[in-house]
C-alpha positions in Angstrom: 0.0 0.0 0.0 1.4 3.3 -1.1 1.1 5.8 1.7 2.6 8.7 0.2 -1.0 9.7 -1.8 -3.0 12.8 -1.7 -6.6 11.9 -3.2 -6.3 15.2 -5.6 -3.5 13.6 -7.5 -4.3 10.2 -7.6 -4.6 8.6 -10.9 -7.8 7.3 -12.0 -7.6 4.5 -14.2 -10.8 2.9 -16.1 -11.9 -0.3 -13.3 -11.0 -3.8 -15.6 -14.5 -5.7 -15.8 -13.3 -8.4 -18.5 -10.4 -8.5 -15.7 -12.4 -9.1 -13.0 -14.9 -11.5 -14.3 -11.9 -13.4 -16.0 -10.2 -13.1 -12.1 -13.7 -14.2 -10.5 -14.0 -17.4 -12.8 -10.6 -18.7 -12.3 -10.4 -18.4 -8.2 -13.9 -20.0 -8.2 -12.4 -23.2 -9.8 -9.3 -22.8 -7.6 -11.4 -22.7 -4.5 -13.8 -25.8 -5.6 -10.2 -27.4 -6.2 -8.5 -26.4 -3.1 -7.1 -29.5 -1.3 -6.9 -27.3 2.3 -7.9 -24.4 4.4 -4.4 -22.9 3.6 -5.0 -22.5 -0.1 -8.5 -21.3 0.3 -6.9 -18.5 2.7 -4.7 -17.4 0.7 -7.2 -17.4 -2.2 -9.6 -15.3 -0.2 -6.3 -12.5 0.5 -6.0 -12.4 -2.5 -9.5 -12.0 -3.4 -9.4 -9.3 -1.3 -6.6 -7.4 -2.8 -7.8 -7.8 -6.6 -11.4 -6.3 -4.9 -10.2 -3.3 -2.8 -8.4 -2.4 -6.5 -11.1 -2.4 -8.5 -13.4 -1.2 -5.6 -11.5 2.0 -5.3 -10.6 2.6 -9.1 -14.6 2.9 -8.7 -14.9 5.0 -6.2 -11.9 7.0 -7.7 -14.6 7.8 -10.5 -18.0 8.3 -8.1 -16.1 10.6 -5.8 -14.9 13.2 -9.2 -18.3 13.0 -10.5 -20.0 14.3 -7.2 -17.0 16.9 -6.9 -18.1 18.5 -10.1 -21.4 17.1 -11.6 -20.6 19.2 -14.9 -17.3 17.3 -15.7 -18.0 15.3 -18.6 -15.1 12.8 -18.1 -16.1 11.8 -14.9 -20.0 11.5 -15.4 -19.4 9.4 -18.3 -16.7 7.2 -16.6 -19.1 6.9 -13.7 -22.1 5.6 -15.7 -20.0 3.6 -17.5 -19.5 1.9 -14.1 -23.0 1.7 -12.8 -23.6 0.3 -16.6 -21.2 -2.5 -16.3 -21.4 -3.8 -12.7 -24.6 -5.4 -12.9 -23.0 -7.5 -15.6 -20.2 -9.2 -14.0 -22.5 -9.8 -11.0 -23.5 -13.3 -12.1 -19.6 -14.4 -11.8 -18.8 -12.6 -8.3 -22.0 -14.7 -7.0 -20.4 -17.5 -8.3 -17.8 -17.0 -6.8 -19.0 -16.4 -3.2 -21.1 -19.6 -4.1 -17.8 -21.6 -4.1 -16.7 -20.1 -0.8 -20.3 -20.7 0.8 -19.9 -24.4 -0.4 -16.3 -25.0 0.4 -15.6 -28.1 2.9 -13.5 -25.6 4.2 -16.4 -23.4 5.5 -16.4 -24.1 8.8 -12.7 -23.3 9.2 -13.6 -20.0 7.5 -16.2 -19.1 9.8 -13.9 -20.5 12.8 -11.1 -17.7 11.8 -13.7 -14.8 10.6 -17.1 -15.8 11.8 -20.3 -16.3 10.6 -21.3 -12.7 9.6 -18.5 -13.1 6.6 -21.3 -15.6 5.0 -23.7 -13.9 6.2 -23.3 -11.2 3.5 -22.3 -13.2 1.3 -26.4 -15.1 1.7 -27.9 -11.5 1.5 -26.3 -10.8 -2.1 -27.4 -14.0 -3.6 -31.1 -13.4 -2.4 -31.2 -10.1 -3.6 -29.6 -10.5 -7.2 -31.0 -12.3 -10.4 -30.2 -11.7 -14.0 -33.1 -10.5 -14.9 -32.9 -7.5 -12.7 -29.7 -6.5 -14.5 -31.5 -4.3 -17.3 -33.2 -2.7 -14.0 -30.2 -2.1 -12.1 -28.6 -0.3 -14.7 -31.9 2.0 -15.5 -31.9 2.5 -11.7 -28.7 3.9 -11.3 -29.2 6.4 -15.0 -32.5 7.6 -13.0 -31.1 7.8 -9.5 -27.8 9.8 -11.7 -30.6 12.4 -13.1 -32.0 13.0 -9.6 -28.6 14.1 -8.3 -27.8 15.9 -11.3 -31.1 18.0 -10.9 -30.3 18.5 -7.8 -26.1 19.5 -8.1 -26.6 22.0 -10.8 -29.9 23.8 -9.1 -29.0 27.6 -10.1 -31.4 29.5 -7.4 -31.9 33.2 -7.8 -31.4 35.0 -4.1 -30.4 38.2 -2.6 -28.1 39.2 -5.6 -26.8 35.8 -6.1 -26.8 32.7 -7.5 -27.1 29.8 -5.5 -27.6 26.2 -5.2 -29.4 23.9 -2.7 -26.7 24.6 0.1 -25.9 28.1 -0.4 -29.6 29.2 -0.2 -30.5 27.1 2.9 -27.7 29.7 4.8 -31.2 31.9 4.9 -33.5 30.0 6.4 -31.6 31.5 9.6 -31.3 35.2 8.7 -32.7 37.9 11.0 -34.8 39.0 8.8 -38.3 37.0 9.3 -39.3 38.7 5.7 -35.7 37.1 4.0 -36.2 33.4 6.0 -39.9 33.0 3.9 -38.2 34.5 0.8 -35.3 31.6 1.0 -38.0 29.0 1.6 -40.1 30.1 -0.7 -37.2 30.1 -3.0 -35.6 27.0 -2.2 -39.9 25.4 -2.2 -40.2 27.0 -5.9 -37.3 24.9 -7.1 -38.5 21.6 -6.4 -42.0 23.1 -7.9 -40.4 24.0 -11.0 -39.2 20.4 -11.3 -42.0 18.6 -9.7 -43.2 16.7 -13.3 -40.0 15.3 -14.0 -39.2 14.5 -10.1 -42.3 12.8 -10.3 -41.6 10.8 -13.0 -38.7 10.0 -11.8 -39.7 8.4 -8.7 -42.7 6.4 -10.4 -40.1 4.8 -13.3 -38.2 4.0 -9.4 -41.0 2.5 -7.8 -42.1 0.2 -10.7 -38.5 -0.7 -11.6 -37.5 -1.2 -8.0 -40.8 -3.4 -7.5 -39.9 -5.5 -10.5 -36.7 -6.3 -9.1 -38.7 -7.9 -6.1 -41.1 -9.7 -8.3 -38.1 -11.1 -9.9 -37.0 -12.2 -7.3 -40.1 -13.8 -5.5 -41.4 -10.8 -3.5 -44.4 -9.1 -4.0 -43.0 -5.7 -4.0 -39.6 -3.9 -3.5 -39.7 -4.1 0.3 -37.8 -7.2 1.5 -35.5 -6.8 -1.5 -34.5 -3.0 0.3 -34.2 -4.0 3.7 -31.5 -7.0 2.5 -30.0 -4.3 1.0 -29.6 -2.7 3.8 -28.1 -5.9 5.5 -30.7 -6.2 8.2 -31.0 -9.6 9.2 -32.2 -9.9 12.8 -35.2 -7.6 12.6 -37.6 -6.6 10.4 -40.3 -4.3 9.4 -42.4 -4.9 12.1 -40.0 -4.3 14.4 -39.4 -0.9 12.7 -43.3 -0.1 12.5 -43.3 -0.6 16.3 -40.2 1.7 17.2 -42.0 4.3 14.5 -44.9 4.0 17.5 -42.8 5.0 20.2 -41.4 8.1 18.2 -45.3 9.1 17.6 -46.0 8.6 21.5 -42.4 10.0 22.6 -41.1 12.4 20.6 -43.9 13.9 18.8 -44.9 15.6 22.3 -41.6 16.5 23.1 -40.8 18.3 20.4 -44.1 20.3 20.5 -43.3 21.8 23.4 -39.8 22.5 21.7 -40.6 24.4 19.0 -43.7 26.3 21.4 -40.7 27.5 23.4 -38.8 28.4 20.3 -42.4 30.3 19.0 -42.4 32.6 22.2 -38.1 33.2 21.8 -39.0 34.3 18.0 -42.0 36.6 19.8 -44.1 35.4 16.8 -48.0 34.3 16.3 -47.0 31.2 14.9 -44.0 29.6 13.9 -43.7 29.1 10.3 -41.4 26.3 8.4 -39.5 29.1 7.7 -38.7 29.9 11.5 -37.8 26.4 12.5 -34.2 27.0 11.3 -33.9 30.6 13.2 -33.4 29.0 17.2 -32.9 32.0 18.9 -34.3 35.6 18.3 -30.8 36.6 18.8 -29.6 34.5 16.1 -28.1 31.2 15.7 -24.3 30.5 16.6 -22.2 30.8 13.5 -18.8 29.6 13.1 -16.3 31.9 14.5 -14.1 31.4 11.4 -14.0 30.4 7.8 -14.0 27.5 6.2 -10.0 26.6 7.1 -10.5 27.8 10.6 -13.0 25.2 10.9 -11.1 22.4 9.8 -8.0 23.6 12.4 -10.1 23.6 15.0 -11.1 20.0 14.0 -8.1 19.3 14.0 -7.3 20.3 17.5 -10.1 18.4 18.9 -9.4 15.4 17.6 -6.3 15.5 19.0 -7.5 16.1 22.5 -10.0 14.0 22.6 -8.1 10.9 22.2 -4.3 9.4 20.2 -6.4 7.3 17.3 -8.5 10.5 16.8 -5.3 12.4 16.8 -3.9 9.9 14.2 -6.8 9.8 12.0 -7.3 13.7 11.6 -4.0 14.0 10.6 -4.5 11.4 8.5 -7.1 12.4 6.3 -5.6 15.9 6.5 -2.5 14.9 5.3 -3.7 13.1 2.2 -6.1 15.8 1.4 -9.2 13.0 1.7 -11.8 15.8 2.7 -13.5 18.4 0.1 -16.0 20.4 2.4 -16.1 23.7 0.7 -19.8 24.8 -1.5 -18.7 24.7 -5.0 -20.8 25.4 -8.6 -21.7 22.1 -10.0 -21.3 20.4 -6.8 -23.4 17.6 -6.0 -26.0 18.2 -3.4 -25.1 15.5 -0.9 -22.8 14.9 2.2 -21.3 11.6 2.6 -18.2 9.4 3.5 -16.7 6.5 1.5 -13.9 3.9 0.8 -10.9 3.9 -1.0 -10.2 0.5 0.1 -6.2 0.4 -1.8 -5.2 3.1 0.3 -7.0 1.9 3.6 -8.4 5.8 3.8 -12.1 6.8 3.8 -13.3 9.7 1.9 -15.3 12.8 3.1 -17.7 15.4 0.9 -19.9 17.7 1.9 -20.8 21.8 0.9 -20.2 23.8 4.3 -22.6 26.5 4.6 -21.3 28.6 7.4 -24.1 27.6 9.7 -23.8 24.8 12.5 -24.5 22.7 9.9 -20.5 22.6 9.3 -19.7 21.9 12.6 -21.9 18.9 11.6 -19.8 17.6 9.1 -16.4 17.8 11.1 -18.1 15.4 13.6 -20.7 13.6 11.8 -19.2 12.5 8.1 -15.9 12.6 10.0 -17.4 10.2 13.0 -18.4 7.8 10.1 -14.7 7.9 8.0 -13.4 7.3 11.7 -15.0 4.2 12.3 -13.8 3.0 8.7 -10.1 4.1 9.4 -10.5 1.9 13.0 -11.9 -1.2 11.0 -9.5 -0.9 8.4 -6.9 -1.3 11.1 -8.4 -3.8 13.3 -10.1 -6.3 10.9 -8.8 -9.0 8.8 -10.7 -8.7 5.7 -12.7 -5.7 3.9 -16.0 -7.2 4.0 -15.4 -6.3 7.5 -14.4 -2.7 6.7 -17.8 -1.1 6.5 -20.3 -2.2 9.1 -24.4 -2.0 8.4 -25.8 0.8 7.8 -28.1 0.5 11.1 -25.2 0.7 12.7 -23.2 3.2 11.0 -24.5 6.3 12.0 -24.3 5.5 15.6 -20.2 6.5 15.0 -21.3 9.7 13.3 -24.3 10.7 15.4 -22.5 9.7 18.8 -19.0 11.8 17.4 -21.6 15.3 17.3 -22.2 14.1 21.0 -18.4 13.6 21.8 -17.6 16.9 20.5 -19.9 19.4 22.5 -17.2 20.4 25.0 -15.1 21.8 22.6 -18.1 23.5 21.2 -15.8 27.0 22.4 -13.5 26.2 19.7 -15.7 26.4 17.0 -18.0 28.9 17.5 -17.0 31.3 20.6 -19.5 32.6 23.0 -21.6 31.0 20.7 -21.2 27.8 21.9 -23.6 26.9 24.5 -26.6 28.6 21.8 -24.9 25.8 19.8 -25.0 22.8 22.1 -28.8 23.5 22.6 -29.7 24.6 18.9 -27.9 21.0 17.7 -29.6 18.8 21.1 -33.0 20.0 19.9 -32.4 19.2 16.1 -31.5 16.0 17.2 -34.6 15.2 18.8 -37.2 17.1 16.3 -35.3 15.2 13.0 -36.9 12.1 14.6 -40.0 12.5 13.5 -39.4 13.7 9.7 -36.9 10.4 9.7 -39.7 7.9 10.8 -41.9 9.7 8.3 -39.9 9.2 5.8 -39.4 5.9 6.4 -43.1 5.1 6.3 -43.5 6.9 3.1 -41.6 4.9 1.4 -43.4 1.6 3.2 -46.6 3.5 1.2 -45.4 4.3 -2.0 -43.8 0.5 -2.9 -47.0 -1.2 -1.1 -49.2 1.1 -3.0 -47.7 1.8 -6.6 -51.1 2.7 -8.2 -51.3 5.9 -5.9 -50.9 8.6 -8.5 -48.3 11.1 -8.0 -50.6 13.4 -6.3 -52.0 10.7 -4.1 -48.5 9.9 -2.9 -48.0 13.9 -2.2 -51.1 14.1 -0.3 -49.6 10.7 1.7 -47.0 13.0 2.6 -49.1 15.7 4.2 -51.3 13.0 6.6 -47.5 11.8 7.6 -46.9 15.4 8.6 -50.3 16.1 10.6 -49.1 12.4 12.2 -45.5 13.3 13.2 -45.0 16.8 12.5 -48.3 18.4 13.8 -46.6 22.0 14.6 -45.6 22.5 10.6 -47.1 25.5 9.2 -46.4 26.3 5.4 -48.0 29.5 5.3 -49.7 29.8 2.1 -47.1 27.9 0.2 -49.2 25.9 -1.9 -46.2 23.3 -3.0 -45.1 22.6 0.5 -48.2 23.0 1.7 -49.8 20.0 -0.4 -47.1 17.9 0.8 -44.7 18.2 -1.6 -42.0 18.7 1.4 -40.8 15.2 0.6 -39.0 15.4 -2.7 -36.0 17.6 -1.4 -34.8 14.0 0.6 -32.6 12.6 -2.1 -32.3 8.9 0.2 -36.0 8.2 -0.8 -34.5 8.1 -4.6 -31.1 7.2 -4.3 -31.1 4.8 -1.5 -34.7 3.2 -0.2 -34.8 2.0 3.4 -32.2 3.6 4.6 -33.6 6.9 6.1 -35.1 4.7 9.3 -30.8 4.3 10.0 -30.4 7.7 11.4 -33.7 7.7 13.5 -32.7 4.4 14.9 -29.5 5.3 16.0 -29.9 9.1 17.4 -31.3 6.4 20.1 -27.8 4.8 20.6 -26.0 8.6 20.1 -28.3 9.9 23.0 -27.5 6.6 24.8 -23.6 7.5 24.3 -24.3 11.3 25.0 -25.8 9.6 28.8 -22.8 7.4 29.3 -20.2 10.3 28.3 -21.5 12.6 31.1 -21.6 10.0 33.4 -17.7 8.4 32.6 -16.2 9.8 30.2 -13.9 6.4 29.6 -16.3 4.1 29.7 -18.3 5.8 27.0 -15.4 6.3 25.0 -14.3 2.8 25.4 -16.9 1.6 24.4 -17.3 3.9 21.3 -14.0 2.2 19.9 -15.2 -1.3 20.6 -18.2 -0.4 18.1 -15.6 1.4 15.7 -13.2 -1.5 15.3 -15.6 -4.2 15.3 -16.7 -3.1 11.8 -19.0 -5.5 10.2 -17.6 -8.1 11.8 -21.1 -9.0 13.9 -25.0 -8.7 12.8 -26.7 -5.0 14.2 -28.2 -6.3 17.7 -25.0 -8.3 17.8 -23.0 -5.0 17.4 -25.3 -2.9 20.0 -24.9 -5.7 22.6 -21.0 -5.9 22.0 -21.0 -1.8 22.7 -23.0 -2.4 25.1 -26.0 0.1 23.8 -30.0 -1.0 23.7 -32.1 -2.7 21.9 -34.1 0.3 20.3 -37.3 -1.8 19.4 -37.8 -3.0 22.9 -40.9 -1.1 24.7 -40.1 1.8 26.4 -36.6 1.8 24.9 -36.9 5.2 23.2 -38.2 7.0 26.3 -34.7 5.4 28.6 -32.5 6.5 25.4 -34.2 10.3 25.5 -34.5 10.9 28.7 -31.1 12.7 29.4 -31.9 15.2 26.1 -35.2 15.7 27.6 -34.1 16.9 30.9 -31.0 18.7 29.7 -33.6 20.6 26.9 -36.5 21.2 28.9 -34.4 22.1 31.9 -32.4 24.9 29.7 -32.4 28.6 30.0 -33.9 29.2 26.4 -37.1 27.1 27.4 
């Protein structure tokens, strides 16, 4: 491994598919013809090696395309890509399918456990050939999404801005300007709302295809094996979904009453959920460099492998935060497997939002740069996606005391402002989630129909949302600006899910600081080494779908937010 890289020089070379199916074909009949658990070890290293190539020479080409959406080398090599993976799928099943049905197995599961095969099941349930066609028209509609949404061009204040950039208002001083952004940033979506729609019916049928193809009488089961959850299911999330209504919901009515008297208005508007405090919001005490320094700093103090890793991805330049033309609309963190680094985008916007990023995306490329390090094989490297945002939610919680760093006097109107969003995101991730239960159980609801869904999930889970005369958001066309219903279904109920074991962590810092952080690494390294309530129990955090398990994980937040001097 070369560790002398920055990721803005790296070379990008097209990934090999006739080289990798040709690779696949001939381990398989070396694995079926192995004579002992040595060879098949060595086969699987090297399996490993040939994969976290051609994995990141992918990547390489997803990441460039996001950083500039316009670049026509880059979108083309990246469709190319989504194109052609489908196709070689048949041979890296086969492949696995050899491994599964090695006499060797058991000595494989002895060394890596269960959860390697486990995987391994998952992908050959939820791929047939005839879904190839739809995979690769997914991922050309799920490209024209994100490019709608990367090149938005929105008129404002003198300027032109995109999605980010114009969001910066929703907090201005100015009550007048905060329903002008809105109203802006609404319009967009309403200019595009016949081709969004569109969009997500060609998703829904070509998505429930894929499940009819493969047994299922809709998309459903197909996306929650995607998501690799295999010891619960959606009953289980249905039920926690219930808590949120009876928990949350109340809670964060009395939130945003207590923010309507700060703001000294009649009613709060959507436009004056983003404006905390009539004083204004904390804003970062520097620009966008300062911020990274001062992220630098903490991660140094708060512990050596934080200290390591920030220097890390500093060092090899694997973080492009700053808002950029073209830019892709998104936030993420990925894998560049080669190099043993993760990857971190985002658009800062000079709100708290980019505090945010330096703790959240960075909490997730964390926990990949721990599992890199500490398990044996890359299937390992990236762990559920259930679990996964416990590491980024549970970082924002690590972070607060150094809160002074980033934004000054600022900082306790910070630590408040970010609790509270916290707790009131809950309900607009659970409602998302059940939207998109509705729309692939339901696909004869017309695009209006699905839109009016929308608003009843509102009046269910977000009963203090006032549009004010917006007739687009107001309708319930809210929903479309949430690019994980197009580009990656199921997932949303991930970060609902796990605020619980953030606010869990948040409990156990303030109570022992090196317990909670010891047990923050134990989740980090483990990786996806172990199933999701195999994972919470080895951290030891909750069970989220056990009764009464959301009021015990909230109950801290509560206190600390009701019992605050802005209330």
């Amino acid at each position: 491994m070369n560790n002398d890289f920055k990721f803005t020089t790296l070379e990008y070379k097209r990934p090999d598919f006739a080289k990798m199916e040709s690779f696949a074909e001939e381990t398989r009949e070396a694995i079926k013809n192995a004579t002992s658990y040595e060879e098949v070890k060595q086969l699987m290293q090297k399996m490993d090696e040939v994969s976290n190539d051609f994995s990141t020479d992918c990547v390489i080409a997803s990441i460039r395309h996001t950083l500039d959406t316009r670049d026509e080398f880059y979108e083309k090599e990246d469709e190319y890509i989504n194109d052609t993976m489908p196709t070689i799928m048949p041979k890296m099943l086969a492949l696995d399918e050899a491994l599964m049905e090695s006499p060797f197995r058991g000595e494989i599961e002895k060394e890596y456990g269960k959860q390697y095969f486990v995987q391994m099941e998952l992908n050959k349930k939820t791929f047939c050939e005839e879904n190839i066609p739809l995979m690769q028209q997914e991922a050309k509609l799920t490209n024209e999404y994100q490019k709608i949404m990367a090149t938005a061009e929105i008129a404002f204040d003198g300027k032109t801005l995109n999605l980010y950039g114009v969001q910066k208002y929703f907090e201005h001083e100015d009550r007048k300007v905060r329903q002008a952004a809105v109203k802006a940033y609404s319009d967009f979506y309403h200019q595009h709302e016949e081709r969004l729609e569109e969009i997500w019916q060609e998703l829904i049928t070509i998505r429930n295809q894929m499940g009819k193809n493969l047994g299922y009488d809709n998309f459903i089961p197909v996306g929650y094996m995607q998501q690799g959850r295999t010891d619960y299911g959606m009953e289980e999330v249905a039920a926690f979904r219930k808590q949120v209504e009876k928990e949350i919901v109340p809670l964060c009515e009395q939130l945003y009453e207590a923010q309507r008297k700060r703001l000294g208005v009649d009613k709060l508007m959507i436009y004056d959920e983003k404006r905390v405090f009539s004083d204004g919001n904390a804003v970062p005490a520097g620009d966008d460099d300062f911020m990274v320094e001062q992220a630098r700093k903490m991660y140094h103090d708060i512990s050596p492998e934080t200290g390591e890793f920030i220097d890390f991805m500093i060092d090899h330049e694997l973080m492009d935060l700053k808002n950029k033309p073209g830019k892709a609309s998104t936030g993420y963190m990925t894998y560049l497997n080669r190099y043993k680094a993760p990857f971190v985008f985002s658009c800062f916007n000079q709100t708290i939002f980019d505090m945010q990023v330096l703790t959240h995306e960075l909490g997730h490329a964390f926990a990949g740069y721990m599992a890199m390090r500490n398990q044996p094989i890359s299937a390992y490297y990236s762990e559920s996606t259930d679990i996964a945002e416990i590491h980024s939610m549970s970082m924002e919680q690590f972070a607060y005391p150094y809160a002074e760093q980033f934004f000054g006097e600022d900082a306790e109107k910070f630590r408040f402002a970010h609790l509270q969003e916290a707790i009131t995101f809950v309900p607009f991730g659970v409602a998302v989630d059940e939207f998109q239960h509705i729309c692939y159980a339901n696909p004869s609801l017309t695009p209006k129909e699905r839109t009016l869904e929308w608003k009843k999930l509102e009046e269910k889970y977000m009963p203090w949302r006032k549009y004010d005369a917006d007739d687009f958001f107001d309708r319930g066309g809210f929903w479309y600006h949430k690019l994980h219903i197009f580009l990656y279904p199921f997932y949303y109920i991930n970060y609902t899910l796990t605020t619980m074991g953030a606010m869990e962590f948040k409990k156990k810092n303030l109570e022992n600081h090196e317990a909670a952080w010891e047990d923050y690494l134990k989740l980090c390294k483990c990786g996806g080494s172990m199933s999701y309530l195999e994972t919470l129990r080895h951290a030891n955090l909750s069970n989220p779908f056990e009764e009464g398990s959301v009021k015990k994980a909230i109950s801290m937040a509560k206190e600390t937010l009701l019992n605050s001097k802005y209330m």
